[in-house]
C-alpha positions in Angstrom: 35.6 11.8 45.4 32.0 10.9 46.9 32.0 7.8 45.1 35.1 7.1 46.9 33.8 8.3 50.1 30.4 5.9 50.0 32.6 3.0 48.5 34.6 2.7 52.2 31.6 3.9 53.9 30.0 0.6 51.7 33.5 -1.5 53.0 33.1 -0.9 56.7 29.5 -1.2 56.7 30.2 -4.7 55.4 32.8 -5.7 57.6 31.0 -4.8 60.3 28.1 -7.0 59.7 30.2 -9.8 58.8 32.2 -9.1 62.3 28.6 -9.5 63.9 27.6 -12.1 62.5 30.4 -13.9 63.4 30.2 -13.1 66.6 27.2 -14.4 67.0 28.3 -17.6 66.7 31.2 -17.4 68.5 31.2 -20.1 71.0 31.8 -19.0 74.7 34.9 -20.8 76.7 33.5 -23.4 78.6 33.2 -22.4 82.3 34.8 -24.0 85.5 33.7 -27.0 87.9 33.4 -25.7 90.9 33.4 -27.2 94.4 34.9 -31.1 93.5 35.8 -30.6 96.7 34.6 -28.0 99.3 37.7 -26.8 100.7 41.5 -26.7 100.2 41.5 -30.1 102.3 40.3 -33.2 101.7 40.2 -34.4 105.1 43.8 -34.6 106.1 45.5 -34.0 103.1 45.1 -31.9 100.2 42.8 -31.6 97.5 42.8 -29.8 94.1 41.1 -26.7 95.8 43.3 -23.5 96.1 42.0 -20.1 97.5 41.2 -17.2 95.6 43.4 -14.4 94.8 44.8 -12.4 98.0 42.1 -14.5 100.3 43.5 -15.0 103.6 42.1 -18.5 105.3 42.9 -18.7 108.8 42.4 -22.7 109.8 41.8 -24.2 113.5 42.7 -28.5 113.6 42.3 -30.4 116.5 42.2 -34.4 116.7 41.5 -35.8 120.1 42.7 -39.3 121.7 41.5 -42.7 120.8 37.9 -43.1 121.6 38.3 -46.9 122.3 41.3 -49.2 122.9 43.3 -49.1 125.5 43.9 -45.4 125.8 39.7 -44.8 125.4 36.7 -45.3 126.8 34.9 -43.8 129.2 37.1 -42.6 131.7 38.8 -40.5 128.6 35.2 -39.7 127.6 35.9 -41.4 125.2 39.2 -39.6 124.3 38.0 -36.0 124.4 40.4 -35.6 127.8 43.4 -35.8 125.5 44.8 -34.1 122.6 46.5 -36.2 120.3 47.3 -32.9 117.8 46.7 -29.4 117.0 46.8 -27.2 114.6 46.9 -23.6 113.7 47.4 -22.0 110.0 47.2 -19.3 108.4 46.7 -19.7 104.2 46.6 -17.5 101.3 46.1 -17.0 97.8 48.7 -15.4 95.7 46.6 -15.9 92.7 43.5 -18.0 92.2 45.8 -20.8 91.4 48.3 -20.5 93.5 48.7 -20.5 97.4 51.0 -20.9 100.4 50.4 -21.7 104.0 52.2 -21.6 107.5 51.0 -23.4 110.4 51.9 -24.7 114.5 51.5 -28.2 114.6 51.6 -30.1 118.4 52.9 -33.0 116.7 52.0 -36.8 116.8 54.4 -39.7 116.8 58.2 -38.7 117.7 58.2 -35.1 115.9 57.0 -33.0 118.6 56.7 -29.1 118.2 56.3 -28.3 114.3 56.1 -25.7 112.3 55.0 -26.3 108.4 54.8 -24.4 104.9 53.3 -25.2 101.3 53.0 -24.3 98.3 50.4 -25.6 95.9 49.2 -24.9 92.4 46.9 -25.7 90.5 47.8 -26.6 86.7 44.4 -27.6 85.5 40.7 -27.1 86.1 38.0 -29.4 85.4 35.8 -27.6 82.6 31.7 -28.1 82.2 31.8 -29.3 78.6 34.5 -31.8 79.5 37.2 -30.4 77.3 39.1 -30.8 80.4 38.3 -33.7 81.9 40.5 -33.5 85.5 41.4 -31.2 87.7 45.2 -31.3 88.3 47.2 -29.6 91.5 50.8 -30.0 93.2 52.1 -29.8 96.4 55.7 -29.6 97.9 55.6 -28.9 101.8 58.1 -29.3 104.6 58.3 -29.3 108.4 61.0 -28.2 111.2 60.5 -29.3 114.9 61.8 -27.0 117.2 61.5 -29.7 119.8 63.9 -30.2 122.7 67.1 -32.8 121.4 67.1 -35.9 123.3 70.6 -36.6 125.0 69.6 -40.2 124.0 72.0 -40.9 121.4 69.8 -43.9 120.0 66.9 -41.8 120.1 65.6 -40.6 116.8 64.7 -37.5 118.4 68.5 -36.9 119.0 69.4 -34.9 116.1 73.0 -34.3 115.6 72.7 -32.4 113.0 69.8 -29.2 112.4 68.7 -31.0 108.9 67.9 -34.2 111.1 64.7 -31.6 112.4 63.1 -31.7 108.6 60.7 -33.5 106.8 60.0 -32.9 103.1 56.7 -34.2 100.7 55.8 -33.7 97.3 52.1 -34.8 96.0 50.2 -34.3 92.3 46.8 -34.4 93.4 43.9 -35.7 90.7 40.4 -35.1 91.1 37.2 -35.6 89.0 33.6 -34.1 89.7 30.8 -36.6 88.6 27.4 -34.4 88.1 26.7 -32.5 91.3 26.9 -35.4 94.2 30.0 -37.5 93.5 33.7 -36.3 93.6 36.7 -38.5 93.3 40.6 -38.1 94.0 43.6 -39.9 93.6 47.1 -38.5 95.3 50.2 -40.1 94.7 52.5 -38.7 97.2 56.3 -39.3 98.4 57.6 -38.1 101.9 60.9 -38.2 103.2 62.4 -37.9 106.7 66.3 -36.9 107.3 66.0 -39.0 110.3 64.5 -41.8 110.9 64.7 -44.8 113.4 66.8 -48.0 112.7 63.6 -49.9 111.9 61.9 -47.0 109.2 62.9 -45.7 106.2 63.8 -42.2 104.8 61.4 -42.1 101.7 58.2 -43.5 101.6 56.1 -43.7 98.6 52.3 -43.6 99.3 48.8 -43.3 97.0 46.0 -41.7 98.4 42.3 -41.9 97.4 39.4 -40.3 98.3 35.5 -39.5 97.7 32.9 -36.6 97.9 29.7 -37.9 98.4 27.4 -34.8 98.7 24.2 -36.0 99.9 22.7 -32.0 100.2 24.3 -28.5 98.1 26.1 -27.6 101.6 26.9 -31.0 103.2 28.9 -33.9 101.8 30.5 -37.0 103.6 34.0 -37.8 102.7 36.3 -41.0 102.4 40.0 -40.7 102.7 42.4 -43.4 102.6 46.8 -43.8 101.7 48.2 -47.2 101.0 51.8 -47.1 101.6 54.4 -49.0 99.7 57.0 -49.9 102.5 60.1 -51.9 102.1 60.4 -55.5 103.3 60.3 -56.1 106.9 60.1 -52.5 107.4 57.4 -50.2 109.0 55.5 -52.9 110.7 54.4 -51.1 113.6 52.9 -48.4 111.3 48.9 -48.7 109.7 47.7 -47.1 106.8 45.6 -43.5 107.1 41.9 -43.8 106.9 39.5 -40.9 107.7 35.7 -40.4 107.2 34.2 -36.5 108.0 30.8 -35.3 107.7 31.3 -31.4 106.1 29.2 -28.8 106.3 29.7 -25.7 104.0 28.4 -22.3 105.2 29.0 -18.7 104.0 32.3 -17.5 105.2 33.7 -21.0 106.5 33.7 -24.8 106.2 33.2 -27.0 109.1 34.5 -30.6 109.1 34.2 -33.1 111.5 35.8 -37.0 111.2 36.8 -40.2 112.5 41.0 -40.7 111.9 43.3 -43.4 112.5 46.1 -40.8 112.1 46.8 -38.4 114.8 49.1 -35.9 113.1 47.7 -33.4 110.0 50.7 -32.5 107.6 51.8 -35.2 105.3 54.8 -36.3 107.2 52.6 -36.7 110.4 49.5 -38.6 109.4 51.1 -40.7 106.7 54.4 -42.0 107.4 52.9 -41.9 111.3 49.9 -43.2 112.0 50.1 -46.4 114.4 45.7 -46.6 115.0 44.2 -49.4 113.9 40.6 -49.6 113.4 39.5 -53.0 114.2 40.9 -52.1 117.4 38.6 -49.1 118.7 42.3 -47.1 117.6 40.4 -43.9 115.8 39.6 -40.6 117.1 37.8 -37.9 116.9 38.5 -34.2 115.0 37.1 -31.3 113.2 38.5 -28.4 111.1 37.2 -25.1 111.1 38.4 -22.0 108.5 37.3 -18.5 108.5 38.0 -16.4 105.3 39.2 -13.2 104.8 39.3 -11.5 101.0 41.6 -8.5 101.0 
């Protein structure tokens, strides 16, 4: 009986160092990139970013008129007298990949009065070791304008019917982190609008690119930029969106403050709508400002 006793006394003993010992050499799950970019925007679209689990981010947007042109200068001062948009959100985190947002847009272009919502996830995180070599999110967000109907009947702000208010987008957002001072994005991204003008067209299919240039660990300059694809003889009257902000990342918040061609911020607003052009003093001023809140 004691011989059996100290031979499975003997058994786990030896288990037990083999179960260390193998631990030991256990190798650790490689951990996170963090901050490719250093907020859930890049400047006025999206990037990979999502909030944490049940963190509530509450986001002021405001772009100002063009600070040359025709409609700058100095009797604007330079277009801080006029508001081209506005914005005001509230986002949050149902899990640390996942997160929703509503937000009061002004409007830019013929949508006036909006209200937005997204949903983003995240499907894949960037890793240290490079096992994962991307970071990987998706977007679908829509807006409504509640917007008096023109009695115009040519007007594309007519809207016979309640689905002519909406505007739809859907976006897969690819980002990389290059050591800590480089951060790079593509976003190929499709919006569509119900109604549209006779000269327009419903879908539009755009690719966005962008870089994160951090020059210090809490400030960065960003380039933001969306090529659209539009049909023949279509959309001339519209520019492509490109934005460059200066961030500054402090403890609670992230302040951003850019030059844009576009005046609207959701993806049916800056990119299917931006009429600036650059060459011509067309570009104005605006800044983002978040405040967090982890519940």
């Amino acid at each position: 009986m004691k011989t059996k006793i100290f031979s499975i006394i003997s058994l786990l003993s030896i288990n037990f160092l083999v179960f260390s010992q193998q631990g030991d050499s256990i190798v650790k799950p490689s951990s996170k990139v963090k901050e490719t970019f250093y907020s859930s925007r890049i400047i006025n679209g999206h990037s990979t970013e999502t909030l944490e689990k049940n963190e509530l981010e509450f986001r002021v947007e405001h772009k100002f008129g063009d600070m040359f042109g025709t409609n700058g200068g100095v009797h604007q001062f330079f277009g801080m007298d006029n508001s081209a948009d506005i914005r005001i959100a509230f986002e949050y985190g149902i899990t640390d990949y996942l997160m929703v947002g509503l937000g009061r847009n002004k409007g830019y272009g013929p949508y006036r009065g909006l209200v937005d919502g997204f949903v983003k996830g995240r499907i894949l995180s960037q890793t240290e070791d490079n096992s994962m070599p991307i970071s990987l999110a998706v977007l679908g967000s829509s807006t409504v304008t509640y917007g008096k109907a023109s009695p115009d009947v040519t007007s594309v702000t007519h809207y016979p019917e309640f689905a002519h208010r909406m505007a739809y987008a859907g976006q897969v957002i690819v980002a990389r982190k290059f050591g800590n001072w480089l951060s790079l994005a593509l976003m190929p991204t499709y919006t569509h609008r119900n109604y549209v003008a006779f000269d327009d067209q419903n879908g539009l299919f755009s690719l966005g690119g962008a870089a994160n240039v951090k020059f210090a660990k809490k400030f960065g300059v960003v380039v933001e930029y969306y090529q659209n694809f539009n049909q023949q003889n279509m959309r001339d009257m519209f520019k492509n969106s490109l934005a460059v902000a200066f961030e500054w990342n402090t403890f609670g918040h992230v302040f951003s403050i850019y030059l844009a061609n576009a005046g609207g911020f959701t993806e049916q607003q800056f990119i299917p709508y931006t009429s600036g052009d650059w060459l011509s003093g067309e570009f104005r001023l605006g800044f983002a400002i978040t405040r967090s809140f982890q519940f």
